[in-house]
The first five atom37 places (N, CA, C, CB, O) and aatype in JSON, in Angstrom:
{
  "aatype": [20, 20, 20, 20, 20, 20, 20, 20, 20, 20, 20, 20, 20, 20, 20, 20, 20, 20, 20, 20, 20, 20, 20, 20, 20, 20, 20, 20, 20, 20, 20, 20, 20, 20, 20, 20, 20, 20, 20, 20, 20, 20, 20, 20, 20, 20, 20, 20, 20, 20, 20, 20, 20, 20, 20, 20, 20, 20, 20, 20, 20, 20, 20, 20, 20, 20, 20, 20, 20, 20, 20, 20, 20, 20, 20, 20, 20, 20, 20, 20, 20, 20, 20, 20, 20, 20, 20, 20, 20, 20, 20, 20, 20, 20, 20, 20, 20, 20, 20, 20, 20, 20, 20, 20, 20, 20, 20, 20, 20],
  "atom_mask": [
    [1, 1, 1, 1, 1],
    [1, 1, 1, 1, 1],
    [1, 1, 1, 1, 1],
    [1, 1, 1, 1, 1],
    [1, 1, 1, 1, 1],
    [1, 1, 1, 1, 1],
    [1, 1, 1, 1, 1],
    [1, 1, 1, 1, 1],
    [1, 1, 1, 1, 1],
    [1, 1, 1, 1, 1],
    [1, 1, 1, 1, 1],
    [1, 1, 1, 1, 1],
    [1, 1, 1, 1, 1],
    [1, 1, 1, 1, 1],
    [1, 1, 1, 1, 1],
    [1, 1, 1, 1, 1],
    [1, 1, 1, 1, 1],
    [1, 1, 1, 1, 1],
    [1, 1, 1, 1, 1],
    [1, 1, 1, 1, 1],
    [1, 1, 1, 1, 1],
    [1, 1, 1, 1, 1],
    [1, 1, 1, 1, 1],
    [1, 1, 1, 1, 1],
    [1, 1, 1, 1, 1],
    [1, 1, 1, 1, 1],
    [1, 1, 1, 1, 1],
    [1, 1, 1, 1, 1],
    [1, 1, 1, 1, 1],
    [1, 1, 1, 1, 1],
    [1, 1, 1, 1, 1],
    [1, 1, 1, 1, 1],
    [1, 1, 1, 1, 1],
    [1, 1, 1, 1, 1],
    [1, 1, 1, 1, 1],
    [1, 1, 1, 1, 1],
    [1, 1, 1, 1, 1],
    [1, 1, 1, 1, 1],
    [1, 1, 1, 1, 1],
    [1, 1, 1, 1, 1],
    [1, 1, 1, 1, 1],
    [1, 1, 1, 1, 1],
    [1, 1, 1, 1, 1],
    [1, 1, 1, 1, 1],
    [1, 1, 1, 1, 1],
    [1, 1, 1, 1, 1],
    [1, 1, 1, 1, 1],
    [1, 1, 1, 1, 1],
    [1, 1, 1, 1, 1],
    [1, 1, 1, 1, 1],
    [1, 1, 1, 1, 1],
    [1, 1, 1, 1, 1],
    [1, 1, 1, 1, 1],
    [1, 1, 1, 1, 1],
    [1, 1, 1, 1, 1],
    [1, 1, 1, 1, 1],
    [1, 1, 1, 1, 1],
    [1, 1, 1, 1, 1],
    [1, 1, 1, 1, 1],
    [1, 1, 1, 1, 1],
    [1, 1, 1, 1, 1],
    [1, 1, 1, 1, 1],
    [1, 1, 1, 1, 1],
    [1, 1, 1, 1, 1],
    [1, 1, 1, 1, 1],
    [1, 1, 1, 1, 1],
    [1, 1, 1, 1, 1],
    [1, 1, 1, 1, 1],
    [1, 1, 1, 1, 1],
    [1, 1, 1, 1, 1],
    [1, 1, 1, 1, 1],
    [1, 1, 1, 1, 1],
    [1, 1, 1, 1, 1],
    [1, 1, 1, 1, 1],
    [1, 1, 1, 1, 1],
    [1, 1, 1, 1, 1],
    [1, 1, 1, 1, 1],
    [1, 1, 1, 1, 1],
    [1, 1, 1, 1, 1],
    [1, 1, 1, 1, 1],
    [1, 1, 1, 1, 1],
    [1, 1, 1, 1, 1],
    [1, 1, 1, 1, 1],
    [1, 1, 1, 1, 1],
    [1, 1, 1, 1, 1],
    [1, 1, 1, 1, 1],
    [1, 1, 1, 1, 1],
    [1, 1, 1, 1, 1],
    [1, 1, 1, 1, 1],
    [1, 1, 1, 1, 1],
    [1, 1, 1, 1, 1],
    [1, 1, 1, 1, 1],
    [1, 1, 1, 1, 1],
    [1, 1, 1, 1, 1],
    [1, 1, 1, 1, 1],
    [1, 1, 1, 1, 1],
    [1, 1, 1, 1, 1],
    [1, 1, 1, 1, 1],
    [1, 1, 1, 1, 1],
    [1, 1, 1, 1, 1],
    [1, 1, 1, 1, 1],
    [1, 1, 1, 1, 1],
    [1, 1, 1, 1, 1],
    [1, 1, 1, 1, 1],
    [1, 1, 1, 1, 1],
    [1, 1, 1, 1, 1],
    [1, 1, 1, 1, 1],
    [1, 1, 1, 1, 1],
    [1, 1, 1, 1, 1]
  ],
  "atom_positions": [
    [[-3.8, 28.2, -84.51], [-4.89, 29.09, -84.84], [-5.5, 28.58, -86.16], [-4.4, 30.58, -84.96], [-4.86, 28.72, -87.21]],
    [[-7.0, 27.87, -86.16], [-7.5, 27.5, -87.42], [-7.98, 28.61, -88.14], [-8.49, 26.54, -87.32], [-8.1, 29.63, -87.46]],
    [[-8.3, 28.69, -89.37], [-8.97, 29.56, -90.19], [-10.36, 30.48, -89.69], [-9.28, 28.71, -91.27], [-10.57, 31.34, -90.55]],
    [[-10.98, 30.52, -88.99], [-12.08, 30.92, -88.37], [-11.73, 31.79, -87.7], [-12.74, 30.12, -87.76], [-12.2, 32.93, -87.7]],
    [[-10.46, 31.19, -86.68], [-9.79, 32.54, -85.85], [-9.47, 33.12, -86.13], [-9.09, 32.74, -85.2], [-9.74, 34.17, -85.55]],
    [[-8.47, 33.21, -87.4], [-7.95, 34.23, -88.54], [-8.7, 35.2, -88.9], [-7.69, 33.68, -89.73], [-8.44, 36.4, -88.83]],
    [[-10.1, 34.45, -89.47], [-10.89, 35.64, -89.86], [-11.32, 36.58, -88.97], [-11.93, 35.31, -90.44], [-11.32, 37.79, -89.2]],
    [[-11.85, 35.85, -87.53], [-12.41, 36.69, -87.01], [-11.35, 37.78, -86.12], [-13.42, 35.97, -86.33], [-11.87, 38.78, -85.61]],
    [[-9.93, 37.57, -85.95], [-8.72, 38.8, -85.83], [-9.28, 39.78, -87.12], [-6.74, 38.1, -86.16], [-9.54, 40.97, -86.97]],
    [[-9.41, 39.02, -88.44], [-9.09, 40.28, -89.52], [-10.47, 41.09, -89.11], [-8.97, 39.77, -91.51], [-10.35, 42.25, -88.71]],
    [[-11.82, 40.48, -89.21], [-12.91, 41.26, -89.43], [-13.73, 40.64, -87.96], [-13.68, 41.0, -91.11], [-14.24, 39.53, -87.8]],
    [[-13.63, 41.85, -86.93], [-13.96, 41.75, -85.87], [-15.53, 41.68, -85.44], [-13.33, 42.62, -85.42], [-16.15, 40.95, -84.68]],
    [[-15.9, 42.83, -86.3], [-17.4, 43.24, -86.68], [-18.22, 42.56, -87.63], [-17.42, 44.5, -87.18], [-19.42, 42.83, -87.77]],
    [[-17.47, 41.47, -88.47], [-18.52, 40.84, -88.84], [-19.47, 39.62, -88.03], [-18.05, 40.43, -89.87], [-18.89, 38.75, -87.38]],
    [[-20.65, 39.65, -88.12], [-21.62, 38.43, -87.43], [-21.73, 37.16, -88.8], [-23.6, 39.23, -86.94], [-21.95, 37.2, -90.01]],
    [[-21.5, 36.37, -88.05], [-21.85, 35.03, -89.05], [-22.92, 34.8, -89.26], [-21.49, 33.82, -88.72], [-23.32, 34.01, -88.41]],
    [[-23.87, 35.12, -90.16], [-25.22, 34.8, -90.45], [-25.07, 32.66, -90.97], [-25.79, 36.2, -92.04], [-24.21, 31.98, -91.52]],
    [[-26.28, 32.42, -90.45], [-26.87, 30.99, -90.89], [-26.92, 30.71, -92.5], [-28.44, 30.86, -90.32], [-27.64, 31.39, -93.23]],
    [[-25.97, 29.52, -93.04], [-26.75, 29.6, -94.32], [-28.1, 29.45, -94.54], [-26.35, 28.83, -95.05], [-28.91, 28.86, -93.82]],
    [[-28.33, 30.17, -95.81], [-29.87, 29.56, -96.2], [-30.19, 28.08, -96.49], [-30.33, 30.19, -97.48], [-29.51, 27.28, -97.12]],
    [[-31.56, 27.88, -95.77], [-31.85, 26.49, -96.38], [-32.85, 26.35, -97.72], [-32.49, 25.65, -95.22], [-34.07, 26.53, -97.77]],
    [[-32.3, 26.12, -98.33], [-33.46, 25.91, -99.62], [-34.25, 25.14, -98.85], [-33.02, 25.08, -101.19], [-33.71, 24.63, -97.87]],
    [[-35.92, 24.84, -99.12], [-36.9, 23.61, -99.43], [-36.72, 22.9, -100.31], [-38.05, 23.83, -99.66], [-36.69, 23.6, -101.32]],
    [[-36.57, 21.72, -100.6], [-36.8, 21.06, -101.86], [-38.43, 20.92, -102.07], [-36.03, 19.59, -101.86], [-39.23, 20.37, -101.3]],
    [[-38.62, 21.43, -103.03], [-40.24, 21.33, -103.53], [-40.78, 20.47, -104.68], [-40.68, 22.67, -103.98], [-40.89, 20.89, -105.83]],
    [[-41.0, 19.62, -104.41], [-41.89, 18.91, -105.62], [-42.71, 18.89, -106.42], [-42.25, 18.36, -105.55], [-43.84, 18.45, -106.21]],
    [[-42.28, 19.38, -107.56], [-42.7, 19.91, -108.66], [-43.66, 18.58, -109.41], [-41.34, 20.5, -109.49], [-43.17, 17.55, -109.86]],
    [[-45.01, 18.92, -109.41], [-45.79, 18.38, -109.78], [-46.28, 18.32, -111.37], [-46.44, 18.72, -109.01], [-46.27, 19.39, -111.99]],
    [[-46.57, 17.52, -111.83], [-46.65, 17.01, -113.3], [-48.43, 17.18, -113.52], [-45.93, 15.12, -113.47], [-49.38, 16.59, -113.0]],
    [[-48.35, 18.09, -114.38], [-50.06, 18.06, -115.08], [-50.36, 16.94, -115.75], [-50.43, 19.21, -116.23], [-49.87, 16.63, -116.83]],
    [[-51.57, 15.99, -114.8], [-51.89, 14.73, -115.39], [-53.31, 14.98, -116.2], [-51.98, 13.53, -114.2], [-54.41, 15.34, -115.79]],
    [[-52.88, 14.69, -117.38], [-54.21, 15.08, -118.29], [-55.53, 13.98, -118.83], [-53.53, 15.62, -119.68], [-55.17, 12.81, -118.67]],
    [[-56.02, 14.02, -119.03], [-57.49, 13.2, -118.94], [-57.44, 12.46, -120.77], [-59.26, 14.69, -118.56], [-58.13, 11.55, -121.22]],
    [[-56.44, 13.21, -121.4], [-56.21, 12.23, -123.01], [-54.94, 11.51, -122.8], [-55.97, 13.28, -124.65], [-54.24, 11.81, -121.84]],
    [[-54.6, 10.63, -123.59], [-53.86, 10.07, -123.48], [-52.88, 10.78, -124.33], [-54.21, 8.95, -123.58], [-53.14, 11.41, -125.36]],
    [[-51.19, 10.52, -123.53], [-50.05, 10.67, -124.6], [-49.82, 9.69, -125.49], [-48.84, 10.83, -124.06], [-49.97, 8.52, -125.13]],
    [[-49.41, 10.0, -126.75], [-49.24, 9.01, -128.37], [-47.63, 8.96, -127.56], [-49.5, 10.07, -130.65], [-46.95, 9.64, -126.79]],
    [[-47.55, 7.35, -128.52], [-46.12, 6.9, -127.9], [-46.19, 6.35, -129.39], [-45.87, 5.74, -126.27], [-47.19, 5.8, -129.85]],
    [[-44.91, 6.55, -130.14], [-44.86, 6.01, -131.35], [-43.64, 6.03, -131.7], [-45.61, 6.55, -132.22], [-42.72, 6.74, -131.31]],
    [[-43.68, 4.76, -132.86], [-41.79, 4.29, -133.73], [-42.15, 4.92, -134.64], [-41.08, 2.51, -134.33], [-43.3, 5.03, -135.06]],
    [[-40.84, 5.57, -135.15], [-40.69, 5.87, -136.18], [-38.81, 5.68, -136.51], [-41.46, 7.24, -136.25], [-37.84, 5.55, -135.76]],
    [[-38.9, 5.74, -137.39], [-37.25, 5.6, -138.04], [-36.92, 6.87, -138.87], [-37.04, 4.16, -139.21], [-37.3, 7.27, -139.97]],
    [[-35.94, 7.45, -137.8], [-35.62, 8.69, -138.39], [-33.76, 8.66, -139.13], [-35.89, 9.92, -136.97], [-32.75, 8.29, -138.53]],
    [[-33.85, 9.16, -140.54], [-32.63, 8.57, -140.99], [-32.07, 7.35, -140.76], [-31.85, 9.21, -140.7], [-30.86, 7.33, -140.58]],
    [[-32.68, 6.34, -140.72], [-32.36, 5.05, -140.78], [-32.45, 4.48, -139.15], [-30.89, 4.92, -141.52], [-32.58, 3.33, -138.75]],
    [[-32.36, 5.44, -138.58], [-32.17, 4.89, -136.89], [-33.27, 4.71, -135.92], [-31.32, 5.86, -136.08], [-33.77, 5.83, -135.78]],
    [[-33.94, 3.77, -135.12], [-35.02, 3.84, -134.75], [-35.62, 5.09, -133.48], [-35.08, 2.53, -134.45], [-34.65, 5.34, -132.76]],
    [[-36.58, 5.72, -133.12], [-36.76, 6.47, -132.44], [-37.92, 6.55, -132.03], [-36.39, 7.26, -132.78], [-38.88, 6.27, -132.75]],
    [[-38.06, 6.99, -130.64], [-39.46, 6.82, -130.09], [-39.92, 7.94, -129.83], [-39.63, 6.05, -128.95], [-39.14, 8.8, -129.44]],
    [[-41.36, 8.25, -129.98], [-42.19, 9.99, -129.82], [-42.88, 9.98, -129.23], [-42.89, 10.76, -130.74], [-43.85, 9.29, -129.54]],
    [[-42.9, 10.68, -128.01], [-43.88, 10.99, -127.05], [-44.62, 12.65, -127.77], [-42.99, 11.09, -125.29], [-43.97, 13.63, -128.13]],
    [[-45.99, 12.48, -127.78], [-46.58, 13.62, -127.91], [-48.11, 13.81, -127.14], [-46.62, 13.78, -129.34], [-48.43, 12.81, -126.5]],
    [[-48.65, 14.44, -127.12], [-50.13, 14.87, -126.41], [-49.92, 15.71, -125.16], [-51.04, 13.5, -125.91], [-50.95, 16.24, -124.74]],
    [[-48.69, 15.96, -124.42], [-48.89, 16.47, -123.78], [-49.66, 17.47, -123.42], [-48.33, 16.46, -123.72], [-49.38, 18.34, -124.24]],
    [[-50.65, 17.98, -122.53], [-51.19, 19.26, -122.81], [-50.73, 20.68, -121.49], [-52.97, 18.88, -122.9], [-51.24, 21.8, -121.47]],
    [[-49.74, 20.2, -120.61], [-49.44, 20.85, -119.47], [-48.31, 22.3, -120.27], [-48.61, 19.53, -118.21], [-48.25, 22.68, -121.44]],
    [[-47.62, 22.72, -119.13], [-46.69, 23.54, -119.61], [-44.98, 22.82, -120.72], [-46.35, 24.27, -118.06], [-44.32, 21.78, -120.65]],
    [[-44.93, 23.66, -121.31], [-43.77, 23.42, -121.82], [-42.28, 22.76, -120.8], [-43.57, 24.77, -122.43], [-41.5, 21.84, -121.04]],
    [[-42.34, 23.55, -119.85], [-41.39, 23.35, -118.7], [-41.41, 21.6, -118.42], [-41.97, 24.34, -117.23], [-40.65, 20.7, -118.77]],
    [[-42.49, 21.64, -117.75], [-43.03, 20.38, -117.26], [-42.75, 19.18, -117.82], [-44.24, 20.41, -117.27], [-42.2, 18.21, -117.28]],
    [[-43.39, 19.34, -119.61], [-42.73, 18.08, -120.72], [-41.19, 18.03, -120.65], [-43.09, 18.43, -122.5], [-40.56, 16.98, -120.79]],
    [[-40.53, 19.5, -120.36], [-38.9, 19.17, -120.66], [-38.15, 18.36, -119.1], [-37.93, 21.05, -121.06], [-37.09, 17.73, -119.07]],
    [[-39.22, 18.67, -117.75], [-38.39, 17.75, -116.89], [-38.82, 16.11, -117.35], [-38.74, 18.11, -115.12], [-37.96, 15.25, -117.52]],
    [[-40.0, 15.91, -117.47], [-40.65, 14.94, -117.65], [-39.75, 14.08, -118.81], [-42.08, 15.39, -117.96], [-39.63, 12.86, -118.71]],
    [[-39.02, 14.99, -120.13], [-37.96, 14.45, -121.13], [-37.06, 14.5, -120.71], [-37.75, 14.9, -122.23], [-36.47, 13.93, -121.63]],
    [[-35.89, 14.82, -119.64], [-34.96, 14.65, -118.65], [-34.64, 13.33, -118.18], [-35.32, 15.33, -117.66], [-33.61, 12.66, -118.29]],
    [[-36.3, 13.0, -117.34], [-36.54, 12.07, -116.12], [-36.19, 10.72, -117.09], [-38.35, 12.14, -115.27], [-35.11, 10.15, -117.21]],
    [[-37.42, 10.44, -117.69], [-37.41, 9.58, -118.82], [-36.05, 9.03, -119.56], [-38.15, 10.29, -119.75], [-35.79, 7.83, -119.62]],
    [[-35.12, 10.15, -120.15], [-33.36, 9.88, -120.34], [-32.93, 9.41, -119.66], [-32.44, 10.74, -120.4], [-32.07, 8.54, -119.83]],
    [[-33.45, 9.88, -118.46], [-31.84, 9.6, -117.04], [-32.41, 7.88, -116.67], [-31.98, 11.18, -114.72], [-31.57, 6.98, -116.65]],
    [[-33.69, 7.63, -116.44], [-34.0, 6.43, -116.24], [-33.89, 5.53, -117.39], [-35.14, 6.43, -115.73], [-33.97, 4.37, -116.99]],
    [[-33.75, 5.6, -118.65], [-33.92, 4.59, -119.62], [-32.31, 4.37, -119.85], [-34.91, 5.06, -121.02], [-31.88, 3.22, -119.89]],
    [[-31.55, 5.34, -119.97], [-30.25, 5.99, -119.7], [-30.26, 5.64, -121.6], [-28.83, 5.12, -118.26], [-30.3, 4.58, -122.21]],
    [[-30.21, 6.69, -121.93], [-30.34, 6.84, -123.59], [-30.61, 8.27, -124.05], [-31.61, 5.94, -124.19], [-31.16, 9.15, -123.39]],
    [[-30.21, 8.32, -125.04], [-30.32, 10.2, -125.48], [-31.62, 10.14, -125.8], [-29.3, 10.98, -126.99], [-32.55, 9.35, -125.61]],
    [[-31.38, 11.79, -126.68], [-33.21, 12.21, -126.37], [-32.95, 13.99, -126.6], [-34.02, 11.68, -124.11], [-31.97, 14.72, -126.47]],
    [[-34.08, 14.17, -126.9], [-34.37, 15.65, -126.82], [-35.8, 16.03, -127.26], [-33.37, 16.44, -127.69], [-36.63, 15.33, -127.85]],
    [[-35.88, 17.65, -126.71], [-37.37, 17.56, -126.78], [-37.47, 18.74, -127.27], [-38.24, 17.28, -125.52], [-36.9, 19.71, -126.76]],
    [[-38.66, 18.87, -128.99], [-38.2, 19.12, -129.69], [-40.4, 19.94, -130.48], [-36.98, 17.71, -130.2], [-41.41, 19.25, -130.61]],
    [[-40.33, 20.71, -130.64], [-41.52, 21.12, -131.08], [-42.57, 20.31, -130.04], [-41.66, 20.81, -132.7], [-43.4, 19.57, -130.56]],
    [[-42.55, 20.43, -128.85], [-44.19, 20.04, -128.28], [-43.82, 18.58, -127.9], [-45.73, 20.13, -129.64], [-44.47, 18.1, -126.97]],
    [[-42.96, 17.88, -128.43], [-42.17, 16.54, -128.57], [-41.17, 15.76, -128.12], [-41.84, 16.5, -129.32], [-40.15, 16.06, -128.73]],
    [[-40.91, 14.59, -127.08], [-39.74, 14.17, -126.95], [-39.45, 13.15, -127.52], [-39.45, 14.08, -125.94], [-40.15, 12.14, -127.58]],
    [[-38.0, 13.38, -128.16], [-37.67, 12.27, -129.39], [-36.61, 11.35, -128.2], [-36.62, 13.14, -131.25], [-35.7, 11.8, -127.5]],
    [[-36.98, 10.32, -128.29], [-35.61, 9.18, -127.48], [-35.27, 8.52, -128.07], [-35.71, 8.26, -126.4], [-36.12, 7.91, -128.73]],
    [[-33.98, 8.2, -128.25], [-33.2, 7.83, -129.16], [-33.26, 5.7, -129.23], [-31.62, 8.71, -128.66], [-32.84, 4.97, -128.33]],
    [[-33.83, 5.29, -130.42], [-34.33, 3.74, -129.8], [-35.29, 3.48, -129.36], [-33.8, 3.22, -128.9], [-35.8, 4.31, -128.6]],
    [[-36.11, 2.0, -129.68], [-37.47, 1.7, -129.49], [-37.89, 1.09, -128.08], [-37.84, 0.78, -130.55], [-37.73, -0.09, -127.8]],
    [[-38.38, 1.96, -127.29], [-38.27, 2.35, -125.65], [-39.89, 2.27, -125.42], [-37.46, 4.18, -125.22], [-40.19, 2.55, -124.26]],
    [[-41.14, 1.9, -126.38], [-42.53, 1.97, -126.15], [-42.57, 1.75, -124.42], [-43.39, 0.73, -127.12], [-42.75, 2.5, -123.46]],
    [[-42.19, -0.23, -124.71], [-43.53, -0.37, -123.98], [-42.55, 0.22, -122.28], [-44.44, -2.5, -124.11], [-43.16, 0.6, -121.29]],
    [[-41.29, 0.15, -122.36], [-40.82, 1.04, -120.67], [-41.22, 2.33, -120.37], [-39.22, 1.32, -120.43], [-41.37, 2.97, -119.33]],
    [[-41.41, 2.59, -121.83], [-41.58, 4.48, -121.7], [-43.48, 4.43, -121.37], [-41.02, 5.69, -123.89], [-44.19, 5.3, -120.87]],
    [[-43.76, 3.35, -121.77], [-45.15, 3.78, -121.78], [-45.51, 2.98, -119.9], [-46.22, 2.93, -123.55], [-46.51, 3.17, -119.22]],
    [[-44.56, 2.32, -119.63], [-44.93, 1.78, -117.98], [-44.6, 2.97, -117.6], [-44.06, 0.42, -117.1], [-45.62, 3.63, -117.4]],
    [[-43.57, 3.63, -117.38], [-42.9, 5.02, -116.36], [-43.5, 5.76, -116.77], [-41.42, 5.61, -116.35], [-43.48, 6.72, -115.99]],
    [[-44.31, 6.02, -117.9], [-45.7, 7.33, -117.64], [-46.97, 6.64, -117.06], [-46.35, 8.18, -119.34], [-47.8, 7.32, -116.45]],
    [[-47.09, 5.62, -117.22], [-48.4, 4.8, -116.57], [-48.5, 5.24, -115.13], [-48.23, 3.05, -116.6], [-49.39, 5.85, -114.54]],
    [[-46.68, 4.45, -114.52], [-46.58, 4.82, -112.8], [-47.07, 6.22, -112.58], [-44.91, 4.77, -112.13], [-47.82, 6.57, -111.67]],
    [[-46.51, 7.05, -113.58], [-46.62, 8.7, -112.82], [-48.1, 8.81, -112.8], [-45.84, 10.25, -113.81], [-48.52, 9.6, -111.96]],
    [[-49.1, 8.15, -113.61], [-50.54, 8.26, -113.51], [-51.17, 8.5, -114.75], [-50.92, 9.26, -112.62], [-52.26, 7.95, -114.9]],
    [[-50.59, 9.43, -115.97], [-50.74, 9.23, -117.29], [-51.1, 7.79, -118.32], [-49.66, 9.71, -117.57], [-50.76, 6.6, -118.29]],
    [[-51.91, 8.61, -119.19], [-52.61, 7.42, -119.69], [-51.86, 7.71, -121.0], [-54.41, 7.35, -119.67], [-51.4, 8.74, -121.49]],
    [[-51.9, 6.43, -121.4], [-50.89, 6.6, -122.86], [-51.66, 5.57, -124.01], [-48.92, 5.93, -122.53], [-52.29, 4.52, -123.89]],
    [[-51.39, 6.16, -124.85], [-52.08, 5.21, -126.65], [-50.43, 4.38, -127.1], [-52.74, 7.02, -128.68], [-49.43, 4.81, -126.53]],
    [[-50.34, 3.49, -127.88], [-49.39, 3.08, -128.45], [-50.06, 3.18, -130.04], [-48.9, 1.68, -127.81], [-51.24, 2.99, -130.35]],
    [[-48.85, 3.57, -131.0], [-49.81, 3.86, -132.16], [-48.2, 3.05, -132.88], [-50.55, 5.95, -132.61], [-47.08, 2.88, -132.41]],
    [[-48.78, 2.74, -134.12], [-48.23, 2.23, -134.76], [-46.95, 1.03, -134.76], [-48.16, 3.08, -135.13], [-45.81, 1.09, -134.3]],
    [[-47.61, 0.05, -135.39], [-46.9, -1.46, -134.76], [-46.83, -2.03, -133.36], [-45.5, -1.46, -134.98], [-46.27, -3.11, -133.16]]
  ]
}
């Protein structure tokens, strides 16, 4: 007697409902008509790269600072309007917003 039969001796009256299926939905990125600033700076001695201009939702910049980590595979956080990545990541960071369709400035050096 496997487990299934068990249950259904204990609880006669219950019906097995279907799990739910989630959709996976693809969450779309507000592509904006200015460009995002991509810039070095050296914070406490260590180099770091800044994405800013975004103009979409807050949400959106924090998957978008996620995506960016998991693909460069490097820390990061996103921080006043801002994602700081840890190390000088321009010109990859500025191709993988290019692909998504974003237009980007490089500022300084």
């Amino acid at each position: 007697m496997d487990l299934q039969d068990q249950l259904k001796n204990l609880f006669p009256d219950h019906i097995q409902s279907e799990p739910e299926k989630e959709e996976a939905i693809q969450h779309e990125l507000y592509v904006q008509k200015e460009p995002m600033i991509c810039k070095f700076e050296k914070r406490k001695g260590k180099p770091t790269t800044i994405i800013s201009g975004y103009e979409g939702e807050d949400e959106d910049f924090k998957l978008l600072a996620k995506e960016l980590k998991n693909k460069l595979a490097v820390g990061g956080t996103f921080k006043d309007g801002e994602i700081i990545i840890q190390g000088d990541y321009r010109d990859r960071i500025m191709k993988l917003l290019q692909e998504k369709g974003f237009k980007t400035k490089r500022v300084g050096g």
